[in-house]
C-alpha positions as CSV (number, residue, x, y, z in Angstrom):
1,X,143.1,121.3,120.3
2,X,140.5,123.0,121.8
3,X,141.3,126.3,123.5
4,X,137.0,127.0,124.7
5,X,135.2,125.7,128.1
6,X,135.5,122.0,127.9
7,X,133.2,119.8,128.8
8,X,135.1,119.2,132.2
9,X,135.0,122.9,133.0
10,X,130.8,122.8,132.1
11,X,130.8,119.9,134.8
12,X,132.9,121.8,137.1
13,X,130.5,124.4,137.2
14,X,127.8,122.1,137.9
15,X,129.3,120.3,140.5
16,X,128.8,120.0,144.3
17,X,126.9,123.5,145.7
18,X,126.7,125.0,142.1
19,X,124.4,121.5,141.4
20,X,122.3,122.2,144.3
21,X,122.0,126.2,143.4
22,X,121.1,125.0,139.7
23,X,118.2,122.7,141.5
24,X,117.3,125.3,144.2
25,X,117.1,127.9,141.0
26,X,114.8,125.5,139.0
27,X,112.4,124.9,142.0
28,X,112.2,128.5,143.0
29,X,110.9,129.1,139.3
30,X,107.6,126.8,139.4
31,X,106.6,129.0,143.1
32,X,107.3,126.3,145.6
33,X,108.0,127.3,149.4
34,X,111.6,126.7,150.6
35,X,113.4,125.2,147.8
36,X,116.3,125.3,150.0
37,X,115.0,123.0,152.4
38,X,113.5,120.6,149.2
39,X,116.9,120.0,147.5
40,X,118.4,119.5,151.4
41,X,116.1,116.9,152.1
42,X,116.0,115.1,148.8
43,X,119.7,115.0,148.9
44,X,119.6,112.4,151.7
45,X,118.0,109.7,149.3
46,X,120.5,107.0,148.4
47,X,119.6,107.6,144.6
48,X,120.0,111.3,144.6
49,X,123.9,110.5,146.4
50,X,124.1,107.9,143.5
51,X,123.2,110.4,140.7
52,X,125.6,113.1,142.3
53,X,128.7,110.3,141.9
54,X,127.8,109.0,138.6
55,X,128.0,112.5,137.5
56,X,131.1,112.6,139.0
57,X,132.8,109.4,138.0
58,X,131.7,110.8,134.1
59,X,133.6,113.9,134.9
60,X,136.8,111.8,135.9
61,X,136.4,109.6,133.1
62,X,136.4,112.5,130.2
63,X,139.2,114.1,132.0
64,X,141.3,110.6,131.4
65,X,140.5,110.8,127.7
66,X,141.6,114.2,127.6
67,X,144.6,113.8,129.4
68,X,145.7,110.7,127.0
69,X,147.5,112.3,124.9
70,X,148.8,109.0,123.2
71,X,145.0,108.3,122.0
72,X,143.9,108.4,118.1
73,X,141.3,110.7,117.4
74,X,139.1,107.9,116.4
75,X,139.8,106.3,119.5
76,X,139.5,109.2,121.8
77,X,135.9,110.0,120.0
78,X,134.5,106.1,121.0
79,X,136.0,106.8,124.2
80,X,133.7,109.7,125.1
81,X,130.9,108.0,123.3
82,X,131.3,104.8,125.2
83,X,131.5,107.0,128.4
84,X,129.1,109.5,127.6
85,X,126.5,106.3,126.8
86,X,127.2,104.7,130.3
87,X,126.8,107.7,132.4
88,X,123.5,108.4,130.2
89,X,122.1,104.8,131.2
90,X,123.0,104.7,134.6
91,X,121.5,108.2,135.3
92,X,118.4,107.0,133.9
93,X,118.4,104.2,135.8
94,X,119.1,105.9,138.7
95,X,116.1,108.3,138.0
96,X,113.8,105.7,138.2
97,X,115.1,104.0,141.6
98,X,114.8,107.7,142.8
99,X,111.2,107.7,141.9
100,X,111.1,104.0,143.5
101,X,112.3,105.4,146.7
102,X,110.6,108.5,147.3
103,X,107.1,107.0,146.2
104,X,108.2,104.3,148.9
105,X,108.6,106.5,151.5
106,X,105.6,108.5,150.7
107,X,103.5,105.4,151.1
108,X,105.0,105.1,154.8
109,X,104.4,108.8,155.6
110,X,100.6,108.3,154.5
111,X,100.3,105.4,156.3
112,X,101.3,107.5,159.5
113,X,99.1,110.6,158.4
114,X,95.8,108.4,157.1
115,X,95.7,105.1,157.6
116,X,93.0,104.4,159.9
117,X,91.0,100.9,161.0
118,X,88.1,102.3,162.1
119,X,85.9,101.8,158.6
120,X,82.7,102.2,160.0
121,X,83.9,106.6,161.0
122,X,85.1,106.5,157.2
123,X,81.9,105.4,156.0
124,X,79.8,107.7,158.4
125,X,82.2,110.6,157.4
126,X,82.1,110.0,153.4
127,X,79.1,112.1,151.9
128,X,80.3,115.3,154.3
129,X,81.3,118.6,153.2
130,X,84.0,120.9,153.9
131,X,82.0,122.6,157.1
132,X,80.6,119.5,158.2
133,X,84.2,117.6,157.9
134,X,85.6,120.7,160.4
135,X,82.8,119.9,162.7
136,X,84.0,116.1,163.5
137,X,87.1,117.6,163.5
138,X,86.6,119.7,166.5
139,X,84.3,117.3,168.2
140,X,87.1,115.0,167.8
141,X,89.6,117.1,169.4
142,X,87.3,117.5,172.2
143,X,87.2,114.8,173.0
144,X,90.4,113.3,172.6
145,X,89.3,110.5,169.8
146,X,92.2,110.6,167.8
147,X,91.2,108.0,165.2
148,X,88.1,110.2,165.0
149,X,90.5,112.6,163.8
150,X,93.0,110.8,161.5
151,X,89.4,109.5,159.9
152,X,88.8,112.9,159.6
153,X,91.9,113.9,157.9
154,X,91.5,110.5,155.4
155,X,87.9,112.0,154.1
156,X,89.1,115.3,153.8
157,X,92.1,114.3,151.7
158,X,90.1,112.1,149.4
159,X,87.9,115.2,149.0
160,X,90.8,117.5,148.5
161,X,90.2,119.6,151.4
162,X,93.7,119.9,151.8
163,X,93.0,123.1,154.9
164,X,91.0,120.3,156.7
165,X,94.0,117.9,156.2
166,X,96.2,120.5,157.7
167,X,94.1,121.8,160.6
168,X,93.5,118.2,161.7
169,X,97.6,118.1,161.4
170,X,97.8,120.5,163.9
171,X,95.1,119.1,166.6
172,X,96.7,115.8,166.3
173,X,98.7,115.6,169.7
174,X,101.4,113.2,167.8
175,X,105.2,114.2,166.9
176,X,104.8,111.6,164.5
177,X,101.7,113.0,162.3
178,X,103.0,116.7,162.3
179,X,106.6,115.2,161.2
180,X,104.9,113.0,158.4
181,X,102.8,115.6,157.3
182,X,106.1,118.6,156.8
183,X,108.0,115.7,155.0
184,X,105.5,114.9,153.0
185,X,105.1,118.6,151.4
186,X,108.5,118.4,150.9
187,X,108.5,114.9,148.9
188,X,105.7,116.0,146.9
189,X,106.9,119.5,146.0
190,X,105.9,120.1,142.3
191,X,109.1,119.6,140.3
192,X,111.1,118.6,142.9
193,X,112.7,115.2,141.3
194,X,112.9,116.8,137.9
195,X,115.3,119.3,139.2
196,X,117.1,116.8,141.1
197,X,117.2,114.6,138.1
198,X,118.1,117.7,135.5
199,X,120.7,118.3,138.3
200,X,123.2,115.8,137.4
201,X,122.1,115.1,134.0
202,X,125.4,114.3,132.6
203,X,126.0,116.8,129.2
204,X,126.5,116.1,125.7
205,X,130.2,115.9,125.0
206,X,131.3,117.4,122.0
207,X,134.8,115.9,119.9
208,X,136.1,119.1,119.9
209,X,135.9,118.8,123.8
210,X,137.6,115.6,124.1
211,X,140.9,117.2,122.5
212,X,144.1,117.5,125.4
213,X,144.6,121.2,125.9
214,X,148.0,122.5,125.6
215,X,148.6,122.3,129.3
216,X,147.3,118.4,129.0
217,X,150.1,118.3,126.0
218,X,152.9,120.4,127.9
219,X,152.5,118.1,131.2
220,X,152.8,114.9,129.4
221,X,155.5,115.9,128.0
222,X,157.3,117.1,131.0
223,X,156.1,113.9,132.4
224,X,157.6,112.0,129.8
225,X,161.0,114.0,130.1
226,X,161.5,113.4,133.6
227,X,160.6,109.7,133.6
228,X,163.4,109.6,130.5
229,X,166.0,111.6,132.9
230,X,164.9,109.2,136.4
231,X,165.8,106.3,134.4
232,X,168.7,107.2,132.9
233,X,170.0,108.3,136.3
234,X,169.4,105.7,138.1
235,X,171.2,102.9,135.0
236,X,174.2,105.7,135.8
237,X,174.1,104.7,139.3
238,X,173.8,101.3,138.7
239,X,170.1,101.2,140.5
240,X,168.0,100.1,137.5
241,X,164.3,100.5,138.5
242,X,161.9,97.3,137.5
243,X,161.1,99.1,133.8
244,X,165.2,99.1,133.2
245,X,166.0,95.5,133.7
246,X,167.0,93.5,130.9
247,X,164.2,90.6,130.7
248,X,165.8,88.6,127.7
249,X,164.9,84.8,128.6
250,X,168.0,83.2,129.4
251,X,169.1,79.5,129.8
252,X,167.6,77.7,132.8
253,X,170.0,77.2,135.6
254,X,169.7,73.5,136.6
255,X,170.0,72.9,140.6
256,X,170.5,69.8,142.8
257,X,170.5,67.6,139.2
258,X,172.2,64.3,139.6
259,X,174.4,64.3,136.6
260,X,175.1,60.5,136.7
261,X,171.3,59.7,136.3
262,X,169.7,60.4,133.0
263,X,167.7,63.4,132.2
């Protein structure tokens, strides 16, 4: 038996607000603004849920092998290995549908921020610098030409001129571009989905961690006792329960059988 921090007590640290702590903890680290409000917001993807459950369904399962007192030591080890290797495939597959979904959505939030039909601004804005770029910018905000603007913002992101891309954020008189445009810092946060990921990384799982405890052992037992002393009682009483009957096949009663006729 082992007497140490199981494998189910690592998880239970790890679970629920201490995950998101551990995540807000990593980001923090690499110098990004409001971790907080990253982890919040990547928490509403339906892969990140996913990964949060899987973790969970892991922890449930090792807890079953530990509580089975009645399994081999052989068979509790392929137990935790046979668990231990689902979780590990389903996380990674669930990584990957979480970098499906958050490059989808980023797609949809540049479409909002960029994505302009007027090609012949685009071309007329391409060979401009910085200064010139804030220029249109203003003239566009002047006078009201918003796809001047988003055209604008399109050339300056090409060009990296990410304070362009901001200011132009700001004169844009749409809900839509300034909401687009806070989501997206959020999305592509450096690190972000490798702490999500890391997150609820299910743990190695030791054999020595897949032993009952001796409260695992002690409530079996008492378990076992009590389901001894139910039965018994109720045989005294003469109110068998399903698991006391007698099911020894016996002879088939024959009914409505016309003896004259032959069988």
């Amino acid at each position: 038996m082992s007497e140490g921090k199981s494998v189910v007590a690592q998880i239970d640290e790890q679970s629920g607000e201490q995950s998101k702590l551990r995540a807000v903890g990593a980001l923090r680290r690499t110098g990004v603004d409001d971790p907080e409000g990253i982890v919040e917001y990547l928490g509403q993807f339906d892969a990140t849920r996913d990964l949060a459950a899987n973790q969970e369904s892991f922890t449930n399962e090792i807890k079953r092998i530990r509580q089975n007192v009645d399994l081999s030591d052989s068979e509790r080890l392929q137990a935790g290995r046979s668990a231990a290797e689902q979780a590990r495939q389903r996380h990674e597959e669930l990584a990957v549908e979480l970098s499906r979904q958050t490059t989808r959505r980023a797609e949809k939030l540049d479409k909002t921020l960029y994505h302009t039909s007027d090609t012949t601004t685009l071309n007329q804005l391409a060979d401009l610098d910085r200064n010139q770029l804030d220029a249109r910018a203003e003239i566009a905000r002047g006078s009201g030409n918003t796809e001047m603007l988003r055209a604008v913002r399109s050339v300056a992101r090409t060009k990296g001129f990410d304070d362009v891309v901001a200011k132009t954020v700001g004169m844009d008189p749409s809900e839509d571009v300034a909401g687009a445009f806070l989501e997206g810092q959020k999305l592509r946060s450096a690190g972000a989905l490798d702490a999500i990921v890391s997150t609820y990384q299910p743990p190695p799982v030791k054999a020595e961690q897949l032993q009952p405890s001796s409260a695992d052992i002690e409530e079996h037992a008492r378990y076992v006792k009590d389901s001894q002393e139910r039965s018994a009682d109720r045989i005294m009483q003469g109110k068998p329960g399903l698991t006391d009957r007698d099911f020894t096949p016996r002879p088939r009663r024959q009914v409505g059988r016309d003896k004259s006729r032959p069988s």
